[in-house]
The first five atom37 places (N, CA, C, CB, O) and aatype in JSON, in Angstrom:
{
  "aatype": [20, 20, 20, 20, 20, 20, 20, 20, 20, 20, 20, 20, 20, 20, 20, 20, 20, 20, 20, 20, 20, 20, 20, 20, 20, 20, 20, 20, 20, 20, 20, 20, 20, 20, 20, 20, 20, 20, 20, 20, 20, 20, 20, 20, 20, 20, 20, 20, 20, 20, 20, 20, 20, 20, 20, 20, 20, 20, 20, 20, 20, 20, 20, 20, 20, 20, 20, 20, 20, 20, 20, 20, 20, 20],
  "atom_mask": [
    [1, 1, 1, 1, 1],
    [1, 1, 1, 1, 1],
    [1, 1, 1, 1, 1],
    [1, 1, 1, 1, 1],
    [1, 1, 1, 1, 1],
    [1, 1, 1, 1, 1],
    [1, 1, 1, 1, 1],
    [1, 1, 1, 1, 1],
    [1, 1, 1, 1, 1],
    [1, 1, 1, 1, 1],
    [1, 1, 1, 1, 1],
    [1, 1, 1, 1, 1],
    [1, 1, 1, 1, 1],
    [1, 1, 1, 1, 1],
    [1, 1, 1, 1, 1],
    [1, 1, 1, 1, 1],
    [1, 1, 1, 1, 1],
    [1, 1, 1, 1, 1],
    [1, 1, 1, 1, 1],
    [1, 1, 1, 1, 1],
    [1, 1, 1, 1, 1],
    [1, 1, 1, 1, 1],
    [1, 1, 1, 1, 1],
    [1, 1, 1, 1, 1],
    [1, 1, 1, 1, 1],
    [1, 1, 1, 1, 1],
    [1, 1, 1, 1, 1],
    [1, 1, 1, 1, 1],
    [1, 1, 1, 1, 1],
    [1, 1, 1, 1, 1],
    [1, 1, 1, 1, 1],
    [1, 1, 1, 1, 1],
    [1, 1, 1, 1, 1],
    [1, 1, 1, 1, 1],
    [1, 1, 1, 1, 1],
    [1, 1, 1, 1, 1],
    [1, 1, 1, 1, 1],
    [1, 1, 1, 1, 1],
    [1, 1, 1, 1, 1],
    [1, 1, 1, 1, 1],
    [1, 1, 1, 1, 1],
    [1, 1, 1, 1, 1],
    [1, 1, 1, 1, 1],
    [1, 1, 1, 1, 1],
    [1, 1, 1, 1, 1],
    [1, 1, 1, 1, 1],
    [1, 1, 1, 1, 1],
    [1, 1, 1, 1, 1],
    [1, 1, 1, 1, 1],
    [1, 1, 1, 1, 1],
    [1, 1, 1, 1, 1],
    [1, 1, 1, 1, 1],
    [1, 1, 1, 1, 1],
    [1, 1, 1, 1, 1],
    [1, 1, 1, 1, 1],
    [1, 1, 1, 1, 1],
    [1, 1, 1, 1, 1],
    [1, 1, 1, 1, 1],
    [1, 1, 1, 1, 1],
    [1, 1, 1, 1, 1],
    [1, 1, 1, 1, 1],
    [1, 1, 1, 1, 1],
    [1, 1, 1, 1, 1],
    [1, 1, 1, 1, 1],
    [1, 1, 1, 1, 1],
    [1, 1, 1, 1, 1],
    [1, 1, 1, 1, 1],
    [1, 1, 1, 1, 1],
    [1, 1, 1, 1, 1],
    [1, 1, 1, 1, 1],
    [1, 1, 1, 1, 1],
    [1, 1, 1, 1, 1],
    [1, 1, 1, 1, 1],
    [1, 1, 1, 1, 1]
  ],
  "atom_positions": [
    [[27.75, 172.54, 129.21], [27.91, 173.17, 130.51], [28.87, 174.35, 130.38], [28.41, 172.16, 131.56], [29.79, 174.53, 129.58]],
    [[28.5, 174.98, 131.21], [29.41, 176.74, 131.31], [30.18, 176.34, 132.34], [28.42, 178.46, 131.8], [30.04, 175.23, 132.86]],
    [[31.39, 177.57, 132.88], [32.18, 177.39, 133.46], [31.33, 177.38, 135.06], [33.25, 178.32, 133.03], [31.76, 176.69, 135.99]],
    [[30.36, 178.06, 135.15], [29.61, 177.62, 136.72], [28.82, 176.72, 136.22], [28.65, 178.79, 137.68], [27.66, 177.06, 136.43]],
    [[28.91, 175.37, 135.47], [28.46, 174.37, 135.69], [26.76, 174.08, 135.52], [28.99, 174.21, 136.84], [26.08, 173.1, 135.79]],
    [[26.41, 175.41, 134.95], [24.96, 175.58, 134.87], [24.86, 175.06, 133.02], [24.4, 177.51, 135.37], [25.61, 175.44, 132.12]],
    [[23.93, 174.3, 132.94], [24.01, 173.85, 131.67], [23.33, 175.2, 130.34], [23.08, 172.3, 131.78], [22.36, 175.93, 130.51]],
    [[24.07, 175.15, 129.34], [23.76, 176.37, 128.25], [22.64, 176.72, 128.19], [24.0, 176.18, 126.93], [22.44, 177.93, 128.06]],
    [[21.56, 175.85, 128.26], [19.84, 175.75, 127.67], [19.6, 175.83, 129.06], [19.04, 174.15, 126.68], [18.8, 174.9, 128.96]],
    [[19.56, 176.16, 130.56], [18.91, 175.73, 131.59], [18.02, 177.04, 131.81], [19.87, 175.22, 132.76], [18.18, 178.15, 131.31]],
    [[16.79, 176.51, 132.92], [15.66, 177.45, 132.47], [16.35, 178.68, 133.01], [14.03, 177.14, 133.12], [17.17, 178.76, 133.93]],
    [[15.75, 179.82, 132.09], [15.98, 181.22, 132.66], [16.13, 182.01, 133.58], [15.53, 181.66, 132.5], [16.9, 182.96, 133.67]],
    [[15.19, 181.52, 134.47], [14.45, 181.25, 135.71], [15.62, 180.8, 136.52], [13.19, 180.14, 135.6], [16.53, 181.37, 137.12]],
    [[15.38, 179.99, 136.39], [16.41, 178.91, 137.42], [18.25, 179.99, 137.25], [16.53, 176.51, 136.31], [18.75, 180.38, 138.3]],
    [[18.81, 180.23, 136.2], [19.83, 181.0, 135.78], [20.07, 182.11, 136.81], [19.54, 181.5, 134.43], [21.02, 182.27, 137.58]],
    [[18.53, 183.09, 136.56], [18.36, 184.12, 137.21], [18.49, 183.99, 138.75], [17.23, 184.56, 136.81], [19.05, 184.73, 139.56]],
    [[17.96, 183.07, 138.87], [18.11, 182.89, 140.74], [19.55, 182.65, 141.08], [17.19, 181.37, 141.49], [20.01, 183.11, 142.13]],
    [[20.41, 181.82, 140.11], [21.32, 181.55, 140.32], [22.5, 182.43, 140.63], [21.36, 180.93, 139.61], [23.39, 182.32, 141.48]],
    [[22.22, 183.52, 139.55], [22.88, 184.37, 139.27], [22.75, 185.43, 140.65], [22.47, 184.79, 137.9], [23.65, 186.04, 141.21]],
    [[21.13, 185.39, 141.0], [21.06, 186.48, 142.5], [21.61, 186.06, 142.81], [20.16, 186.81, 143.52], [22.67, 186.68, 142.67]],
    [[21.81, 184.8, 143.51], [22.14, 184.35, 144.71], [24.25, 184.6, 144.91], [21.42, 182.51, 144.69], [24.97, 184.95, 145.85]],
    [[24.45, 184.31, 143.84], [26.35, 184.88, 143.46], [26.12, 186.07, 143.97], [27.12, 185.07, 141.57], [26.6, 186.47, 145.03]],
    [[25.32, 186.73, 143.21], [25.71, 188.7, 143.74], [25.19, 188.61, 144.91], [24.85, 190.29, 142.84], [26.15, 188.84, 145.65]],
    [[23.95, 188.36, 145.8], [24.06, 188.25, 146.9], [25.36, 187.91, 147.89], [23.28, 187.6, 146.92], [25.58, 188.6, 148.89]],
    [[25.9, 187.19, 147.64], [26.8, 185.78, 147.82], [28.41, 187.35, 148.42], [27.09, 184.26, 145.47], [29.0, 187.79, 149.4]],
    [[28.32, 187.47, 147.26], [29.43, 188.34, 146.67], [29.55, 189.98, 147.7], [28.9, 188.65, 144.78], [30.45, 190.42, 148.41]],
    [[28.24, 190.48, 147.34], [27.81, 192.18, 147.93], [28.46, 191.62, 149.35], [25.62, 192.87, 148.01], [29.44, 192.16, 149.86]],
    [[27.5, 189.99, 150.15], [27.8, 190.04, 151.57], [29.25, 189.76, 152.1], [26.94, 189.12, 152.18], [29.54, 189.95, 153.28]],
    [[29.95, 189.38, 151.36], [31.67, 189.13, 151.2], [32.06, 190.66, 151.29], [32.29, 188.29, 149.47], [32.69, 190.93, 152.31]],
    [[31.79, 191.87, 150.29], [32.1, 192.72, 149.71], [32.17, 193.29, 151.61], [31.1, 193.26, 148.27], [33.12, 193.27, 152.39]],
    [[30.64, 193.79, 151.82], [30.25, 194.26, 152.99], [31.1, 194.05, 153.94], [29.18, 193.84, 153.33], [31.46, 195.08, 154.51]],
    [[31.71, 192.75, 154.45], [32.21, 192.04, 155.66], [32.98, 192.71, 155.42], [32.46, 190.65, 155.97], [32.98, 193.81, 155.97]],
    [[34.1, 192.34, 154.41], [35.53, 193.24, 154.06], [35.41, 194.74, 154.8], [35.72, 193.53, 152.15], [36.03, 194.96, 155.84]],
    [[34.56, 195.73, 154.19], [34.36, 196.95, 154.35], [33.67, 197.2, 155.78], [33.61, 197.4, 153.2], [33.86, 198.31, 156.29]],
    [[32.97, 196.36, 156.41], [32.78, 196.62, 157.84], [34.0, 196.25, 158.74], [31.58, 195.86, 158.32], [33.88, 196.53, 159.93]],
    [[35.11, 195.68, 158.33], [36.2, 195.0, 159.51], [37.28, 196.53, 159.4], [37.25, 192.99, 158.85], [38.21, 196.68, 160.19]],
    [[37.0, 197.41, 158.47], [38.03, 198.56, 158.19], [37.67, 199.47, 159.45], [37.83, 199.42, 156.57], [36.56, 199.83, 159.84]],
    [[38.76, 199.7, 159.88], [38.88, 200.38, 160.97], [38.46, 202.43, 160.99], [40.46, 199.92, 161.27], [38.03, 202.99, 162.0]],
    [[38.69, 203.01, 159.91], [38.29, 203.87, 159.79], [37.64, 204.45, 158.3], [39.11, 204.34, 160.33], [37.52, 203.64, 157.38]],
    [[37.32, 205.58, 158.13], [36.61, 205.65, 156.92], [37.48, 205.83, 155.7], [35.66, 206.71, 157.0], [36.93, 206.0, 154.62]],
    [[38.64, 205.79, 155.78], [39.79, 206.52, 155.25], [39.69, 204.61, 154.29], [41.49, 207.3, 156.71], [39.51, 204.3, 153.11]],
    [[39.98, 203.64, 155.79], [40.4, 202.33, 155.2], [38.98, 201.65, 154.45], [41.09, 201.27, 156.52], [39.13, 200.97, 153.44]],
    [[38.04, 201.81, 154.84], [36.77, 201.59, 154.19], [37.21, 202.1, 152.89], [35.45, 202.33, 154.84], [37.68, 201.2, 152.2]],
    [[37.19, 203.36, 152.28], [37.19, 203.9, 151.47], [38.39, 202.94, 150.36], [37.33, 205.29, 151.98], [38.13, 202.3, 149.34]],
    [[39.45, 203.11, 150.91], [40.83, 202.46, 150.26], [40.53, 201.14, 150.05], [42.21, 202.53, 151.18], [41.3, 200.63, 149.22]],
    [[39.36, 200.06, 150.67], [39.46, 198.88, 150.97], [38.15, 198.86, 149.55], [39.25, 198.38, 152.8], [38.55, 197.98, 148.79]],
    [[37.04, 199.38, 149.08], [36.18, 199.76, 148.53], [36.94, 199.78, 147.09], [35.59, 200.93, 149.17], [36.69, 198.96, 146.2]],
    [[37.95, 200.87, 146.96], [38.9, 201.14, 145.44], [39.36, 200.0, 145.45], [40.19, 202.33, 145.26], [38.91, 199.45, 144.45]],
    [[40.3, 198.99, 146.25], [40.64, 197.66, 145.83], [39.76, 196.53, 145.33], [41.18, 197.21, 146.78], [40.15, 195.73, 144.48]],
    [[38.36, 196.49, 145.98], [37.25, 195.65, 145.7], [37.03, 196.01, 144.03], [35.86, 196.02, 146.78], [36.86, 195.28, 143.06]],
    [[37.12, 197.52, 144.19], [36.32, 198.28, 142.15], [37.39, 197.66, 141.26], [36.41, 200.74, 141.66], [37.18, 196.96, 140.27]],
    [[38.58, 198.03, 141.77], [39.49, 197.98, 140.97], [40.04, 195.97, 141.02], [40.64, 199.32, 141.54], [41.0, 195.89, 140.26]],
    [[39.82, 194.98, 141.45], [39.59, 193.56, 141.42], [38.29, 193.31, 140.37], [39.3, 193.01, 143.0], [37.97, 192.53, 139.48]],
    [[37.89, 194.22, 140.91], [36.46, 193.56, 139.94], [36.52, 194.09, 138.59], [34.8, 194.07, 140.54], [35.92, 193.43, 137.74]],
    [[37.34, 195.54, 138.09], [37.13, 195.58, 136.68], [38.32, 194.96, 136.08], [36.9, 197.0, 136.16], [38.48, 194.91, 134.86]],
    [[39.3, 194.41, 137.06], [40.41, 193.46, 136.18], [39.95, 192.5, 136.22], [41.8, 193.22, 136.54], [40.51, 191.94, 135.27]],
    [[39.18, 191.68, 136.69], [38.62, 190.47, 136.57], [37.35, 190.33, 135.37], [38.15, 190.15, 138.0], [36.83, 189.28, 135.0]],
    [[37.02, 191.78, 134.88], [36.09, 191.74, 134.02], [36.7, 192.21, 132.96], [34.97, 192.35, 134.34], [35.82, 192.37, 132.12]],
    [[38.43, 192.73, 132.23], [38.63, 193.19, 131.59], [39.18, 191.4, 131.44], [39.17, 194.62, 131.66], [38.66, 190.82, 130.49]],
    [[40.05, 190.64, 132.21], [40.31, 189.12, 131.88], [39.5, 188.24, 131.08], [40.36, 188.46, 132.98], [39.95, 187.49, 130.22]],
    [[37.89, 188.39, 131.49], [36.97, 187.91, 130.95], [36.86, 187.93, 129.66], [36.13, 188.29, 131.38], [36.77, 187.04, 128.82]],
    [[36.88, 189.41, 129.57], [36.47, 189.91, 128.2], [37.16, 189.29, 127.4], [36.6, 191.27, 127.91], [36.62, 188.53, 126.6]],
    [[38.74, 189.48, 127.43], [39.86, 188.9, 127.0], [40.04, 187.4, 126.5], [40.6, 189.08, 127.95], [40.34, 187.06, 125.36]],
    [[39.83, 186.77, 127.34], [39.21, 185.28, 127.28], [37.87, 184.98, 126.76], [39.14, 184.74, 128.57], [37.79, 183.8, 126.4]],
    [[36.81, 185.65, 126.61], [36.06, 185.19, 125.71], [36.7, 185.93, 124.11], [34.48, 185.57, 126.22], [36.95, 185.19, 123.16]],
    [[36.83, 186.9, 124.07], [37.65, 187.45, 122.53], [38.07, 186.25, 122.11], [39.1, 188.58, 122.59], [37.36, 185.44, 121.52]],
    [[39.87, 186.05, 122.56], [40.18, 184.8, 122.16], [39.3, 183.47, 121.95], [40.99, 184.57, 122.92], [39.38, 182.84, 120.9]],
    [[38.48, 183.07, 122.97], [37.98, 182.13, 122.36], [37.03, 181.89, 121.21], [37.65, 181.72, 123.1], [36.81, 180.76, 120.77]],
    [[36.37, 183.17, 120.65], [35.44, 183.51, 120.06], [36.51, 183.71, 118.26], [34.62, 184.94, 121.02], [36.16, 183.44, 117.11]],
    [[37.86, 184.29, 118.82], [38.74, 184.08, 117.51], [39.17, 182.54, 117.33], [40.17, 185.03, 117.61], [39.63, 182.05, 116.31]],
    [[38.96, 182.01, 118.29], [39.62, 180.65, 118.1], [38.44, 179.65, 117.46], [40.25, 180.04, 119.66], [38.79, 178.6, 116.91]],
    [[37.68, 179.85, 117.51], [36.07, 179.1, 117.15], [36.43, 179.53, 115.67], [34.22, 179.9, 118.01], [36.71, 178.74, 114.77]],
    [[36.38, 180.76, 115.57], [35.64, 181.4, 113.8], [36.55, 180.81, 113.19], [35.56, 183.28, 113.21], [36.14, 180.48, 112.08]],
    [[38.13, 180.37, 113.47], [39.22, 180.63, 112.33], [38.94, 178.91, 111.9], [41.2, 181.25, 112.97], [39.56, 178.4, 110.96]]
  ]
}
């Protein structure tokens, strides 16, 4: 099992839907945030915090699989 609990081998298929349904899941979170901003200024500013969460959360990733991938080989 992976960290969302979806097993390694599970069908492709099934993965793929899974996977829409997060980014769905996610965009409509994203949206709400950016519709409650009061002007375009805070939309905008509220938008750079969302980009900028999401590529530290994907530079963490990266990070954490590295290490674990050094920790396997040695």
């Amino acid at each position: 099992m992976n960290e969302n609990t979806e097993p390694e081998d599970a069908d492709p298929d099934r993965q793929h839907i899974a996977e829409r349904a997060r980014f769905v899941v996610t965009l409509g979170v994203l949206r709400a945030a950016l519709e409650e901003q009061p002007s375009e200024a805070s939309i905008r500013a509220c938008g750079r915090r969302w980009i900028g969460a999401a590529t530290q959360a994907t530079d963490e990733v990266i990070r954490e699989r590295r290490k674990k991938n050094k920790e396997a080989g040695q």
